[in-house]
Biopython code that builds the backbone (N, CA, C, O; Angstrom):
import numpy as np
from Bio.PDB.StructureBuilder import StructureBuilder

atoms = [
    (1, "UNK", "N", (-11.615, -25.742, -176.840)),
    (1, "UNK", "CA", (-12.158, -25.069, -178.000)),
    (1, "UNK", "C", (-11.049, -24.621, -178.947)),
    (1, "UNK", "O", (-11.166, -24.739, -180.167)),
    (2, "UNK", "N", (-9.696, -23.973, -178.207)),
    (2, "UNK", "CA", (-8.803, -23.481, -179.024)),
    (2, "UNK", "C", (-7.995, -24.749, -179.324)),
    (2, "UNK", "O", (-7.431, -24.540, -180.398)),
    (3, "UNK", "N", (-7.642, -26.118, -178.809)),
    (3, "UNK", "CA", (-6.831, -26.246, -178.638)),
    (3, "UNK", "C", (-5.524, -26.484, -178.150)),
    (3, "UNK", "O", (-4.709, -27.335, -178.505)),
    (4, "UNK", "N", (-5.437, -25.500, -177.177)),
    (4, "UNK", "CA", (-4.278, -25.608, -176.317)),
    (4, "UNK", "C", (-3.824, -27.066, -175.876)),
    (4, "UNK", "O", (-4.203, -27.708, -174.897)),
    (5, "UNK", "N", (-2.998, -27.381, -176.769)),
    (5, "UNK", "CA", (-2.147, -28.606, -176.143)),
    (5, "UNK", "C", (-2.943, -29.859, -176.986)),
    (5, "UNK", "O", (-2.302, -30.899, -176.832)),
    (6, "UNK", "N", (-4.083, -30.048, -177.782)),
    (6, "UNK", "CA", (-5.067, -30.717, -177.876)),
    (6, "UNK", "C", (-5.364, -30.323, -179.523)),
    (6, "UNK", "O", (-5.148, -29.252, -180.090)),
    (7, "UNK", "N", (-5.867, -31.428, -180.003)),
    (7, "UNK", "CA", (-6.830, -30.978, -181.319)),
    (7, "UNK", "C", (-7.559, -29.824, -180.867)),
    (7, "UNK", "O", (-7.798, -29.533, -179.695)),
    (8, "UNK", "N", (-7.998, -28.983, -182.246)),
    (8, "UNK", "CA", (-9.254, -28.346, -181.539)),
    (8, "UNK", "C", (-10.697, -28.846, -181.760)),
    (8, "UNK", "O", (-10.728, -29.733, -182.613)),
    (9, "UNK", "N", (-11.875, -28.542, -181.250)),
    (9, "UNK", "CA", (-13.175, -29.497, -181.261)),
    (9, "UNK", "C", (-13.781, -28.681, -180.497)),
    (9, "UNK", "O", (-13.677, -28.587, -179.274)),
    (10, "UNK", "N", (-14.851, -27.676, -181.680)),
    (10, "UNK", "CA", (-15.828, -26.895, -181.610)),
    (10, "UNK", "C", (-17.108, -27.624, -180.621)),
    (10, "UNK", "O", (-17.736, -27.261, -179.627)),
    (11, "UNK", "N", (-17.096, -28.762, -181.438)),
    (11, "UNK", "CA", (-17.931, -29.409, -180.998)),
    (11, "UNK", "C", (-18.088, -30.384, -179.505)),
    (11, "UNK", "O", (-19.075, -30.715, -178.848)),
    (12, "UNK", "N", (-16.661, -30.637, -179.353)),
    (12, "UNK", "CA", (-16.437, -30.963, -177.541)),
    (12, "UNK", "C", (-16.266, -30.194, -176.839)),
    (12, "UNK", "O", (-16.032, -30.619, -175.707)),
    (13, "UNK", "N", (-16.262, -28.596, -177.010)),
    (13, "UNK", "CA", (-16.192, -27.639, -176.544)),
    (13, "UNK", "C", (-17.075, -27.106, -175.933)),
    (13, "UNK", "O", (-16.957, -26.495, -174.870)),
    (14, "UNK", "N", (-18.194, -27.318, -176.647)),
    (14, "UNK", "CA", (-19.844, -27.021, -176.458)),
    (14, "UNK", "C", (-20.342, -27.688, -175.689)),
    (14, "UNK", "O", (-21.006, -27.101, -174.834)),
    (15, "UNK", "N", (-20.266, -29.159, -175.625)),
    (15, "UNK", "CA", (-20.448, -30.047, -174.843)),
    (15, "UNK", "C", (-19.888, -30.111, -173.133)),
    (15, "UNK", "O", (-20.470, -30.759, -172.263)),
    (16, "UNK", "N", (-19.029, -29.541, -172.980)),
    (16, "UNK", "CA", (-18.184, -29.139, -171.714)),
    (16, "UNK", "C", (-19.035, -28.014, -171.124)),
    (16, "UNK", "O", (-19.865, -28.062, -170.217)),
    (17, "UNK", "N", (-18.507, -26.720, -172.069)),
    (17, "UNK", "CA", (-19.163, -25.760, -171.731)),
    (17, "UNK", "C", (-21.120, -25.727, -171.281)),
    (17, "UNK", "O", (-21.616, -25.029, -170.396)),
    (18, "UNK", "N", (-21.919, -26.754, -172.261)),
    (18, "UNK", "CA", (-23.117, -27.176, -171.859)),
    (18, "UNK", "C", (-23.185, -27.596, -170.274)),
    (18, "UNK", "O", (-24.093, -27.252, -169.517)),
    (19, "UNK", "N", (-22.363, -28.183, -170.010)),
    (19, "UNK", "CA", (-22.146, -29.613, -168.753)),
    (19, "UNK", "C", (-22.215, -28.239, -167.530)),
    (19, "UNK", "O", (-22.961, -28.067, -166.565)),
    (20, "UNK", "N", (-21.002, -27.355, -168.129)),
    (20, "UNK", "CA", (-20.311, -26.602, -167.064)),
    (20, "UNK", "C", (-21.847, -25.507, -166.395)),
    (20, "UNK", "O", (-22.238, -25.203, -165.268)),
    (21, "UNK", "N", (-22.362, -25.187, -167.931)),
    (21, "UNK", "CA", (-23.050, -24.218, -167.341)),
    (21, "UNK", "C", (-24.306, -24.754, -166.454)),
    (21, "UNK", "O", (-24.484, -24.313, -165.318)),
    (22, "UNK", "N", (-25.294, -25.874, -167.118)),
    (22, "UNK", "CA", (-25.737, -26.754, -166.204)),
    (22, "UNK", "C", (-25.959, -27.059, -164.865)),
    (22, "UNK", "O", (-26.965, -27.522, -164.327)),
    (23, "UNK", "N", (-24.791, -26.709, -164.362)),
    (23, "UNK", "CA", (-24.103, -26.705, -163.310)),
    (23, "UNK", "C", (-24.562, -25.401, -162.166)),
    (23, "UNK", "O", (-24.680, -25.283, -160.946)),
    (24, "UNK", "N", (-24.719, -24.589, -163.329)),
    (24, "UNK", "CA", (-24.520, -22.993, -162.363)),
    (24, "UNK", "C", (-22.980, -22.218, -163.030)),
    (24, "UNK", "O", (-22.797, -21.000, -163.024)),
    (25, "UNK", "N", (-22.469, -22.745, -163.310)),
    (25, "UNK", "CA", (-21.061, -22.017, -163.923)),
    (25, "UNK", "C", (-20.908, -20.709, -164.325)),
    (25, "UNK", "O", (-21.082, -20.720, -165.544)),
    (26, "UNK", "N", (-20.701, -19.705, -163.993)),
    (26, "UNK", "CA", (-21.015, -18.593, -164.811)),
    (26, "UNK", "C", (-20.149, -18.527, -165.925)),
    (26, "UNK", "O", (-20.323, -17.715, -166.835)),
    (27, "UNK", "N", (-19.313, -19.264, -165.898)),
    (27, "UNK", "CA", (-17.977, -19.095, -166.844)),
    (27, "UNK", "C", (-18.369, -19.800, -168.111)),
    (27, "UNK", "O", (-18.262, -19.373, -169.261)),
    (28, "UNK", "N", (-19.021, -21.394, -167.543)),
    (28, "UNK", "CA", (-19.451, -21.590, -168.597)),
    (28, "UNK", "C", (-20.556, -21.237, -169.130)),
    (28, "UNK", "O", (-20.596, -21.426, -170.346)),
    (29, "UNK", "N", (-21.901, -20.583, -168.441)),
    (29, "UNK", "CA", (-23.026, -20.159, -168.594)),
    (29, "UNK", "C", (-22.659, -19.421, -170.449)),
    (29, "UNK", "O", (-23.200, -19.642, -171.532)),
    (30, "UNK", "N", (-21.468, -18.493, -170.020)),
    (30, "UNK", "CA", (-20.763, -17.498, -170.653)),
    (30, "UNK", "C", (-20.486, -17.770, -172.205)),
    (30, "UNK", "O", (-20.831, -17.232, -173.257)),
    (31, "UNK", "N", (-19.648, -18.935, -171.816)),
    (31, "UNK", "CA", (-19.221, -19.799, -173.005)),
    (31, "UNK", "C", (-20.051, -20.190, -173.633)),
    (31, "UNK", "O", (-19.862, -20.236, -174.848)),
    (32, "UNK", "N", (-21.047, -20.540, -173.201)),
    (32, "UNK", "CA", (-22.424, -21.786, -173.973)),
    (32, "UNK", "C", (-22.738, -20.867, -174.585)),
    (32, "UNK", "O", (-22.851, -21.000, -175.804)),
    (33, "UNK", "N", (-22.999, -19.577, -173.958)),
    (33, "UNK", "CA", (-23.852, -18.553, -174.409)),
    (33, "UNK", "C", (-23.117, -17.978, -176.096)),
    (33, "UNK", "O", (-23.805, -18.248, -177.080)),
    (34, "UNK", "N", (-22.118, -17.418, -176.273)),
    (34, "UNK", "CA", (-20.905, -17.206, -177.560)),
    (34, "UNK", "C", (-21.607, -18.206, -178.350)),
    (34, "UNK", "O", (-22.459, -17.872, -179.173)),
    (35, "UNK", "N", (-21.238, -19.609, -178.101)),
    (35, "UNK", "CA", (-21.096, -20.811, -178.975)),
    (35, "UNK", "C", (-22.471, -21.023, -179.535)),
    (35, "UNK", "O", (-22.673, -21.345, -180.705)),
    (36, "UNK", "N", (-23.529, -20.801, -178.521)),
    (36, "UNK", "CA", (-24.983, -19.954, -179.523)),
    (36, "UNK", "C", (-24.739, -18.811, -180.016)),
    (36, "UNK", "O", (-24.468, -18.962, -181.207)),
    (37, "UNK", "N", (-24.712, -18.141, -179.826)),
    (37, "UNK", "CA", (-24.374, -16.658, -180.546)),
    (37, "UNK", "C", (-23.610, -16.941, -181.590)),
    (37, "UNK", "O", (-23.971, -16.419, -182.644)),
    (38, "UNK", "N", (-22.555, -17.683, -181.624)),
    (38, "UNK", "CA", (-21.742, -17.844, -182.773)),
    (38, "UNK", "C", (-21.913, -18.431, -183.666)),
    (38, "UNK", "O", (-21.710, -17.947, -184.780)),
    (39, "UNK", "N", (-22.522, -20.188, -183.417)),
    (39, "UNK", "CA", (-22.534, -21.437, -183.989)),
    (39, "UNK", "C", (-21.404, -22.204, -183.845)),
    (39, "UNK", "O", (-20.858, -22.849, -184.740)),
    (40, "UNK", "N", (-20.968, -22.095, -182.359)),
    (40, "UNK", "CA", (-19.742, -22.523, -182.464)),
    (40, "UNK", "C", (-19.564, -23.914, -182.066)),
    (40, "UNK", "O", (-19.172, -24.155, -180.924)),
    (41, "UNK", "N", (-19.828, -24.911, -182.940)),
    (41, "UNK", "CA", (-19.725, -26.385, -182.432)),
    (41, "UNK", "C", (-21.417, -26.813, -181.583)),
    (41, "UNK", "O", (-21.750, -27.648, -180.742)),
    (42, "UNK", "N", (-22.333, -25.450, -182.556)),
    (42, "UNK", "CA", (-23.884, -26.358, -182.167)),
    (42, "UNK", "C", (-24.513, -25.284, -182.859)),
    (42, "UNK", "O", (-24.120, -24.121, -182.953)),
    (43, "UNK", "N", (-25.587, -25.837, -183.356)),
    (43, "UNK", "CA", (-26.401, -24.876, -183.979)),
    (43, "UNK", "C", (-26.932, -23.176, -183.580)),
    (43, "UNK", "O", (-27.647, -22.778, -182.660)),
    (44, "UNK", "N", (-26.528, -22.738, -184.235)),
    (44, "UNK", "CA", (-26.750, -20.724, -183.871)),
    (44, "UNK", "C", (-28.113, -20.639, -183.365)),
    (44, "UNK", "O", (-28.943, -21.199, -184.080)),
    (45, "UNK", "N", (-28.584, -20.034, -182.227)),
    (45, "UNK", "CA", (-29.681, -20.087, -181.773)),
    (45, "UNK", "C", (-29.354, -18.286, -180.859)),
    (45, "UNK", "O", (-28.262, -18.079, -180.330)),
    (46, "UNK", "N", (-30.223, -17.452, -180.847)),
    (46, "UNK", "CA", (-29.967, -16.272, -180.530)),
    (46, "UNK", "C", (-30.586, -16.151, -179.166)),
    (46, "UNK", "O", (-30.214, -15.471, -178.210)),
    (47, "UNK", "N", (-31.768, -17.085, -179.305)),
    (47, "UNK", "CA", (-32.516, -17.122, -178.204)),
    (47, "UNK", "C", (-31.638, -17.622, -176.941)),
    (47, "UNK", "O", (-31.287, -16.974, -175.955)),
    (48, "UNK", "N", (-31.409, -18.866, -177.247)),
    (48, "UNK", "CA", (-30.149, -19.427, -175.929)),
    (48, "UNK", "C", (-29.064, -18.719, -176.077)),
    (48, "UNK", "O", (-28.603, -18.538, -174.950)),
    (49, "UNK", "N", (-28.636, -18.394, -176.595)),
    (49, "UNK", "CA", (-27.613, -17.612, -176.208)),
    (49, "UNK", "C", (-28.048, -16.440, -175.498)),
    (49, "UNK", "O", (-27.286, -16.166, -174.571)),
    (50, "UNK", "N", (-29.123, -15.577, -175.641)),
    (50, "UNK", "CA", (-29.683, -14.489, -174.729)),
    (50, "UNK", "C", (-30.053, -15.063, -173.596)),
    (50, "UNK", "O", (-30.306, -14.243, -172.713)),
    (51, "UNK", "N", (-30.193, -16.334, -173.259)),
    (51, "UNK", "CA", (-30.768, -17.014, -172.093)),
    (51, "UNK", "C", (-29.240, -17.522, -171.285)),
    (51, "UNK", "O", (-28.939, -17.509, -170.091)),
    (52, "UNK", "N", (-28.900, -17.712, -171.821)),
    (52, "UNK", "CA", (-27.363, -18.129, -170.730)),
    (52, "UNK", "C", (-26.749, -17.055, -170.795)),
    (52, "UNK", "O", (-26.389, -16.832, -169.640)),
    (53, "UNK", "N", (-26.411, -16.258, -171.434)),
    (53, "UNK", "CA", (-25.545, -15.080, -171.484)),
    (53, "UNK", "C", (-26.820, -14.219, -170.508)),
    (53, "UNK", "O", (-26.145, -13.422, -169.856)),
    (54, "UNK", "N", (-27.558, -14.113, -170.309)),
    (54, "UNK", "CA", (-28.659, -13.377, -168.940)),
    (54, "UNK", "C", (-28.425, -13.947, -167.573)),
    (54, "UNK", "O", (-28.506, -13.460, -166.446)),
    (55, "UNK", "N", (-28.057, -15.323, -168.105)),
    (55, "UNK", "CA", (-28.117, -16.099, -166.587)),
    (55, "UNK", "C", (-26.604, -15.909, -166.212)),
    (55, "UNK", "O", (-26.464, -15.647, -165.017)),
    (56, "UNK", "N", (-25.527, -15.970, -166.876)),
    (56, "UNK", "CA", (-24.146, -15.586, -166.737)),
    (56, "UNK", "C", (-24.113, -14.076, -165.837)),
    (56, "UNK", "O", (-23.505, -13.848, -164.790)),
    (57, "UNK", "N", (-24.962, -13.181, -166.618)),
    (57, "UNK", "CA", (-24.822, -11.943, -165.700)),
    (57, "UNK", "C", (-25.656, -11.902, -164.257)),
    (57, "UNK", "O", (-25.246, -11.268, -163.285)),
    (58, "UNK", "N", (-26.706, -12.562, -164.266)),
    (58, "UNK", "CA", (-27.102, -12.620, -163.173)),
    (58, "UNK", "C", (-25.823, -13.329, -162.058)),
    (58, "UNK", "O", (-25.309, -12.912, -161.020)),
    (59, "UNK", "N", (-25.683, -14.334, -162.715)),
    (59, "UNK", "CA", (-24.452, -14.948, -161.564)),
    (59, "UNK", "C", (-23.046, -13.479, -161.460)),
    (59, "UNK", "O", (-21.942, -13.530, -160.918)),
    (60, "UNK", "N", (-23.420, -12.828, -161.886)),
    (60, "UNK", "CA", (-22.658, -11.526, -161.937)),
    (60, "UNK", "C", (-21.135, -11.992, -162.585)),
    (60, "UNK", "O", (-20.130, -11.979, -161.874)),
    (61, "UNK", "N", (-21.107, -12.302, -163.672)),
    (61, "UNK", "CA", (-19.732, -12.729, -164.467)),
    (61, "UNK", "C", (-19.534, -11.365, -165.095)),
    (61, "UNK", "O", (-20.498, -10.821, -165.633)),
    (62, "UNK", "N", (-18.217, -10.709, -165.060)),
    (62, "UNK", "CA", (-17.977, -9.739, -165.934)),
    (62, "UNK", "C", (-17.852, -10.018, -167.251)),
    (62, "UNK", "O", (-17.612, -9.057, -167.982)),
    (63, "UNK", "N", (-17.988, -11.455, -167.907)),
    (63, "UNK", "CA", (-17.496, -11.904, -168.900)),
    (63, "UNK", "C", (-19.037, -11.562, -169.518)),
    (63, "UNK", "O", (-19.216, -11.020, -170.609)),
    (64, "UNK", "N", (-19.750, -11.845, -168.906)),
    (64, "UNK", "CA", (-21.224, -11.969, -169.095)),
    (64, "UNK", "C", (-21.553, -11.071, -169.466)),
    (64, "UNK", "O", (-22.085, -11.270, -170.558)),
    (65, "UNK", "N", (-21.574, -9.704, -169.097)),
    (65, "UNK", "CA", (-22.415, -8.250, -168.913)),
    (65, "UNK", "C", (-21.352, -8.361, -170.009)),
    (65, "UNK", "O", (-21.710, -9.281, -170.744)),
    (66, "UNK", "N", (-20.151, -7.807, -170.463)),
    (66, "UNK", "CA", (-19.864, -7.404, -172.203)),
    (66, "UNK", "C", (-20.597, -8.408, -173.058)),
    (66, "UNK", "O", (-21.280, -7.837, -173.909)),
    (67, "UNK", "N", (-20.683, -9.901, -173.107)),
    (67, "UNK", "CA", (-21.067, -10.481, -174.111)),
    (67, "UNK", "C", (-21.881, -9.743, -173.926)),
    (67, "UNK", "O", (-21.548, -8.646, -174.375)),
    (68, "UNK", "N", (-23.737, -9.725, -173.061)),
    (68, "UNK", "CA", (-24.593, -9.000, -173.211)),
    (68, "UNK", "C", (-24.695, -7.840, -174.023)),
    (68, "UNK", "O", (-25.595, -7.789, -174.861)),
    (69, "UNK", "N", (-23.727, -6.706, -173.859)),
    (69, "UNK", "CA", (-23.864, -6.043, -174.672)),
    (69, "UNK", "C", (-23.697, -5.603, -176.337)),
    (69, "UNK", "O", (-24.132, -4.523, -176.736)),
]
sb = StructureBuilder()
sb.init_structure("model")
sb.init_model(0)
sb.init_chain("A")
sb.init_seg("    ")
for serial, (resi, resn, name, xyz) in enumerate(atoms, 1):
    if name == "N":
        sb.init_residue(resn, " ", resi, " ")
    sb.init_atom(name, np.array(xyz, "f"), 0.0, 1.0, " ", f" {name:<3s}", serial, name[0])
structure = sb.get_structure()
């Protein structure tokens, strides 16, 4: 997403993070969740983002419970 070492690509970012959370990921649950919230490399949707960022905290991510709030 940032970069590091790499172009950056909002949009392959999302796509990872999609894959990851998919998965069960809480990390990426986390991520997907922002990149709705944000529009970050996929269309702003508040709803999914309240839906993965819920499921992030359930998997008990600390990353999760601040986005939540």
């Amino acid at each position: 997403m940032f970069g590091w070492g790499f172009e950056t690509s909002r949009d392959q970012a999302a796509k990872y993070f999609a894959l990851a959370a998919a998965k069960g990921d809480p990390a990426g649950q986390t991520e997907l969740g922002y990149a709705y919230q944000n529009g970050y490399g996929i269309e702003q949707d508040l709803l999914k983002a309240f839906m993965w960022l819920s499921l992030s905290i359930v998997s008990e991510n600390p990353n999760g419970r601040a986005a939540a709030r």
